[in-house]
GUPA-908904 format. One line per field, with one value per residue (C-alpha): x, z, y. Coordinates in pm, whole numbers, m for minus. Last residue first. Example, Ala and Ser with C-alpha at 12.3 -4.5 7.8 and 13.67 -1.06 7.14 Angstrom:
BEGIN
east <- [1367  1230]
up <- [714  780]
north <- [m106  m450]
//
This chain:
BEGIN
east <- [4181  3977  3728  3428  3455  3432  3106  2950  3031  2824  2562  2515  2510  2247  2288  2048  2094  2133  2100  2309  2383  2198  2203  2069  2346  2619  2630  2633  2965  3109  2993  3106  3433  3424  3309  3628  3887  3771  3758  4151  4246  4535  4850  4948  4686  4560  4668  4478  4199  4128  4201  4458  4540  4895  4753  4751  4591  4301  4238  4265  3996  3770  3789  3711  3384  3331  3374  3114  2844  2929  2872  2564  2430  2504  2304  2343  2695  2792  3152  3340  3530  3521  3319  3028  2991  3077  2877  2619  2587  2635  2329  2108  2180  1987  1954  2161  2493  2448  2734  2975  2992  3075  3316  3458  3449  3629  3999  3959  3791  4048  4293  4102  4113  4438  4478  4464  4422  4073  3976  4068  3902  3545  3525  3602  3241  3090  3250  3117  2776  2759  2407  2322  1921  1877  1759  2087  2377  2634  2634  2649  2966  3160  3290  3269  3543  3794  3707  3847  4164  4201  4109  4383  4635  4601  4672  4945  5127  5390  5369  5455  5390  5152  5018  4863  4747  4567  4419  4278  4050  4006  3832  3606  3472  3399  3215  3001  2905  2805  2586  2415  2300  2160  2019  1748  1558  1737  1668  1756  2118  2527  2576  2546  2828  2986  3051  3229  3420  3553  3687  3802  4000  4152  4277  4455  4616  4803  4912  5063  5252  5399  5240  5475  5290  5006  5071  5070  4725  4624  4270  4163  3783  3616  3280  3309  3040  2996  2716  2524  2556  2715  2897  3118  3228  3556  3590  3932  3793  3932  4100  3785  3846  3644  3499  3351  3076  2918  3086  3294  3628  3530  3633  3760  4063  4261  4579  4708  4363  4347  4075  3754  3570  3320  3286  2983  2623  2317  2478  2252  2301  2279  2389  2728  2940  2751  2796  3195  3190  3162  2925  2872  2867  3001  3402  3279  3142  3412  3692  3487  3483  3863  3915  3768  3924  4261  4214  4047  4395  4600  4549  4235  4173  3930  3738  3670  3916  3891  4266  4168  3824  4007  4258  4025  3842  4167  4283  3960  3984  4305  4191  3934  4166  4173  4233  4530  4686  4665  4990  4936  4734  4822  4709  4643  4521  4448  4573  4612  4992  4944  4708  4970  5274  5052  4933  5318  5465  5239  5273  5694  5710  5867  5586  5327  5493  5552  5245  4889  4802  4491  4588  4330  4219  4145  3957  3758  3404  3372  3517  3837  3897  3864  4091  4348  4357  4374  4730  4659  4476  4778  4826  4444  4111  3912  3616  3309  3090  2757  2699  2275  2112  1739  1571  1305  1352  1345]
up <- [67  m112  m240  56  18  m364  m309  m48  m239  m545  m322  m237  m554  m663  m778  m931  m870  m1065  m1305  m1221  m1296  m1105  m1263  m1132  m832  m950  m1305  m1073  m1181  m1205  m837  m730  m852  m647  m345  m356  m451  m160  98  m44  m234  m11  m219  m473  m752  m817  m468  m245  m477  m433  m558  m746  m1109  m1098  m1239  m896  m720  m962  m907  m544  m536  m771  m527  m234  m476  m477  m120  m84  m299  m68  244  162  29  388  411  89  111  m274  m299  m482  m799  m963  m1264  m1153  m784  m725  m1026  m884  m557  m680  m867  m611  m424  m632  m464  m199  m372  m445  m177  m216  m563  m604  m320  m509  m874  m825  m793  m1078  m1281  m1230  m1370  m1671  m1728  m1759  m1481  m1591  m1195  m1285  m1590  m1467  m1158  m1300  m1585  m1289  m1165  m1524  m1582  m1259  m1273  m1585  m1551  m1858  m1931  m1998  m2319  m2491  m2273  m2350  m2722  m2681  m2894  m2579  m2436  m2769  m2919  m2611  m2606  m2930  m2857  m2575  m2720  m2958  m2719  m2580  m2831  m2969  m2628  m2737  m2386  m2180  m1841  m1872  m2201  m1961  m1669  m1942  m2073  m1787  m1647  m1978  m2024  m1693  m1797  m2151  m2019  m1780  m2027  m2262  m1960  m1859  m2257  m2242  m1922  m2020  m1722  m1463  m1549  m1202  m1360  m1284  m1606  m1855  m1668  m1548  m1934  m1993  m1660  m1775  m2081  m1892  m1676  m1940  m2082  m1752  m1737  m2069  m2022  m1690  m1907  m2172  m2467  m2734  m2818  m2926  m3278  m3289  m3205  m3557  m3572  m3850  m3773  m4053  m4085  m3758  m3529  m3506  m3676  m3407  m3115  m2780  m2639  m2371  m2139  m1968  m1769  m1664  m1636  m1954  m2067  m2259  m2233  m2484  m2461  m2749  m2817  m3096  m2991  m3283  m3283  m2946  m2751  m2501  m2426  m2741  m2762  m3161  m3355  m3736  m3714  m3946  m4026  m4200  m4184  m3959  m4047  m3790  m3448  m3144  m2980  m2657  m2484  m2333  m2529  m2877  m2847  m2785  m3157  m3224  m3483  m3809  m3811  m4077  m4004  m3609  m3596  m3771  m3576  m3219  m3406  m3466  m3091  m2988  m3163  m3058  m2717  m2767  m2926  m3251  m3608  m3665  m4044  m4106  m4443  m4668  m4637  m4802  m4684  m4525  m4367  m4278  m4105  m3931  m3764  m3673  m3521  m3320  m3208  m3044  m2851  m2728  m2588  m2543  m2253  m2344  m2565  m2913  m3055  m3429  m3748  m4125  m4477  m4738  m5055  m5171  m5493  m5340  m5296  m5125  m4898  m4837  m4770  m4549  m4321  m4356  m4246  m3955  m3837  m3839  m3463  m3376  m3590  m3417  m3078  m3119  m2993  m3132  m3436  m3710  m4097  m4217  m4567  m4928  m5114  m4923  m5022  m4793  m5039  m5112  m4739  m4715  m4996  m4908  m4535  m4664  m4552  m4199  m4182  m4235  m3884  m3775  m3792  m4025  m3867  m4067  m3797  m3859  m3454  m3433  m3169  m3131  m2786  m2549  m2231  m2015]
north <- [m5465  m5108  m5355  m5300  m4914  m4951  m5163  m4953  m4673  m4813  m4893  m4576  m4436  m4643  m5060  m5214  m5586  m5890  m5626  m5328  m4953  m4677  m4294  m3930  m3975  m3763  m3969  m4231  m4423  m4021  m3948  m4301  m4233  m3934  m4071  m4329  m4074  m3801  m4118  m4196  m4520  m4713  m4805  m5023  m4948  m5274  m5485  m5129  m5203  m5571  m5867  m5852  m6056  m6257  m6594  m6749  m6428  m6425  m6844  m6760  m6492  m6733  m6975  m6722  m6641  m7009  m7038  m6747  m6963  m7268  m7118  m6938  m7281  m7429  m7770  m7903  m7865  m7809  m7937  m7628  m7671  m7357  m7375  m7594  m7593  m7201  m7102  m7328  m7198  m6831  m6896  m7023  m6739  m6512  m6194  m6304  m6253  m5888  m5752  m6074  m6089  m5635  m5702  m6006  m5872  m5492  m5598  m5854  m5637  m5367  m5599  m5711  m5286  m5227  m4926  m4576  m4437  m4242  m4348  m4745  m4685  m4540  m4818  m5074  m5001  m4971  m5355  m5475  m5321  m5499  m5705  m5896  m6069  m6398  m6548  m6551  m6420  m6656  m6583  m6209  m6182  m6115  m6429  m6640  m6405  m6372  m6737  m6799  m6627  m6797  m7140  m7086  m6993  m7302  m7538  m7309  m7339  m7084  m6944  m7226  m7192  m6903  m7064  m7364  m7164  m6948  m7291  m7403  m7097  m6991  m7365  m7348  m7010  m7113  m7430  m7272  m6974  m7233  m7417  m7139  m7045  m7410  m7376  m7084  m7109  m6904  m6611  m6351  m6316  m6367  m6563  m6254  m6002  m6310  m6444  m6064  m6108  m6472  m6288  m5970  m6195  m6385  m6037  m5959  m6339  m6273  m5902  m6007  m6294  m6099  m6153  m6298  m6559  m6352  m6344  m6779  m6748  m6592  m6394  m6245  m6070  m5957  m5648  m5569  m5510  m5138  m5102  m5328  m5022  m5048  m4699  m4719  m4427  m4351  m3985  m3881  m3529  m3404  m3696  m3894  m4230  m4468  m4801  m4996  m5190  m5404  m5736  m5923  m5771  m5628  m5956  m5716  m6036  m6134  m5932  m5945  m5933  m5824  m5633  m5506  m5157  m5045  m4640  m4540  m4469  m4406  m4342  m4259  m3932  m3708  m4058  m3949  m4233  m4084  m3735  m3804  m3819  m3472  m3329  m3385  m3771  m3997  m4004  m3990  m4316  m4533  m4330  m4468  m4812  m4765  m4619  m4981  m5163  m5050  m5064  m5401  m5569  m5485  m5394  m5236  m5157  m4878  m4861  m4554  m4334  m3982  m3900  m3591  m3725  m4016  m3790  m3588  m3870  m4046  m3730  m3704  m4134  m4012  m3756  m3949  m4177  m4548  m4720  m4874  m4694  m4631  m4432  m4550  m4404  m4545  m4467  m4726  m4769  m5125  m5281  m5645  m5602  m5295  m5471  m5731  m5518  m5234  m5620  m5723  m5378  m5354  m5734  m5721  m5765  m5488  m5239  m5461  m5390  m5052  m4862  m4924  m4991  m4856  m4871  m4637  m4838  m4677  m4953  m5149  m5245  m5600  m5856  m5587  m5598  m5965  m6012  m5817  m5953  m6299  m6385  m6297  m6602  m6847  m7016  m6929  m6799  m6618  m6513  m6302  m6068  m6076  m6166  m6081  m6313  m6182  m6261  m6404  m6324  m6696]
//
């Protein structure tokens, strides 16, 4: 068992009517001239981006606004946001929408009180000292970055995606109202349960395996996405539902379930490389990615893909065959992906075979061209990488 600090600062305000305080959290927490941060047209459709500018106004709170996230967010992006708070002399970021759009707010956050370019901090030559405060008002629940303290970033020249994890960035307010992600269409939906159960993998697929409380959390938030997305895909206004989505989006990534063990993420940096290369959504990629990458580090703590198998899929445990049972939980975990629309493998994600040239040089950007290894459970070098990708392409 590591021993460990649990830091999540973040204030939730959760449900029916929680939009409704978004004045007077920003006012609690310093705000007075806000960067209104959306993505595309959905919360301008859906009447969200003209309530939150409507409500702050009403509370005496400046406001400018920046759209046009995408998924995947670009570095571009988080450079106009820069220069416009610097413009506007903002002094608090508002995040209206899902990860994406977290993410390029924390990113805008960082670069508002640094002096030279914000991509510094996703390639390591620096560490962040000051950033803007920031908050969201949550619309697609699945990064859980309106409490984590990372955030992912694309940079389009050279397709290259890197995260970035420091406490600053934890918001300062999280409002989160289920009923704003009825509307989600149902592929969006099963791709942001995926990254939830992926986050809780991350932490749950580990070498500690003393500290059984934090086991059994992740357990039980695997088990319940696994439940309640099959309940809001059949009906989607399935408040019930919804709500423990959006929770778990939360509980998934605010480091909860990986208290006193220690986190792996070779997945996640894995699926980092195909979604800035092919600019797939991300849950999706981790679905493709998750069996090869199970099946190729299961034996270094087989134990544990015995019990994930046993406990949150389902599986008998036969005594007798433990290697069995752990790769019938990974083939329950394939059929859970496929029966929620997710693929399994590369050639489902991108809808065609990946090229040798493609797969070596994703592995060249996972590796840093060889100098870096990713992995926990196991470390993984560039040759495992390929193994991995070569083992997902279907």
């Amino acid at each position: 068992m590591k021993d460990f600090i649990y830091y999540a600062p973040t204030e939730v305000v959760f449900g029916q009517e929680s939009e409704e305080k978004v004045a007077q959290m920003v006012s609690k927490y310093g705000g007075k001239k806000v960067l209104v941060h959306y993505g595309g047209q959905s919360a301008v459709k859906s009447g969200l981006l003209e309530k939150m500018c409507r409500l702050l106004g009403e509370g005496g709170i400046e406001y400018v606004t920046l759209g046009g996230v995408v998924p995947n967010p670009r570095l571009s992006k988080v450079r106009e946001g820069i220069a416009l708070c610097k413009k506007e002399s903002v002094d608090f970021i508002l995040a209206v929408g899902g990860g994406s759009v977290i993410d390029s707010a924390k990113g805008i956050a960082y670069g508002v009180c640094y002096d030279g370019d914000v991509w510094d901090f996703y390639t390591g030559k620096a560490d962040a000292v000051a950033m803007l405060p920031m908050a969201a008002v949550l619309t697609i629940p699945a990064a859980g970055s309106e409490m984590s303290e990372a955030s992912v970033i694309t940079n389009e020249d050279g397709d290259v995606k890197l995260g970035y994890s420091n406490n600053l960035s934890r918001p300062k307010f999280a409002i989160m109202n289920p009923c704003r992600t009825f509307t989600l269409p149902p592929y969006q939906t099963a791709a942001g349960v995926t990254d939830m159960i992926m986050h809780t993998m991350e932490r749950y697929f580990t070498k500690d395996d003393d500290m059984d409380l934090t086991t059994d959390l992740a357990e039980a938030v695997m088990r319940r996405m696994m439940t309640a997305v099959f309940a809001v895909l059949k009906d989607p206004e399935d408040y019930r539902h919804r709500a423990q989505i959006m929770w778990g989006g939360s509980v998934a990534h605010n480091g909860l379930t990986g208290c006193g063990i220690s986190d792996d993420w070779a997945t996640h940096q894995l699926e980092h490389e195909l979604s800035g290369m092919f600019d797939v959504t991300h849950g999706a990629g981790l679905a493709a990615i998750w069996p090869s990458w199970a099946r190729y580090v299961m034996h270094e703590n087989l134990s544990r893909f015995v019990r994930f198998a046993v406990n949150v899929t389902g599986v008998p445990n036969d005594f007798t065959d433990p290697e069995g049972t752990a790769l019938q939980g990974i083939e329950a975990m394939e059929r859970f992906y496929h029966a929620i629309g997710m693929p399994i493998n590369i050639r489902e994600l991108i809808g065609r075979d990946i090229t040798d040239d493609e797969i070596r040089e994703m592995t060249r950007k996972c590796s840093r061209d060889g100098a870096a290894t990713c992995g926990c459970l196991k470390v993984l070098n560039a040759a495992d990488m390929e193994a991995i990708y070569r083992m997902a392409c279907g």
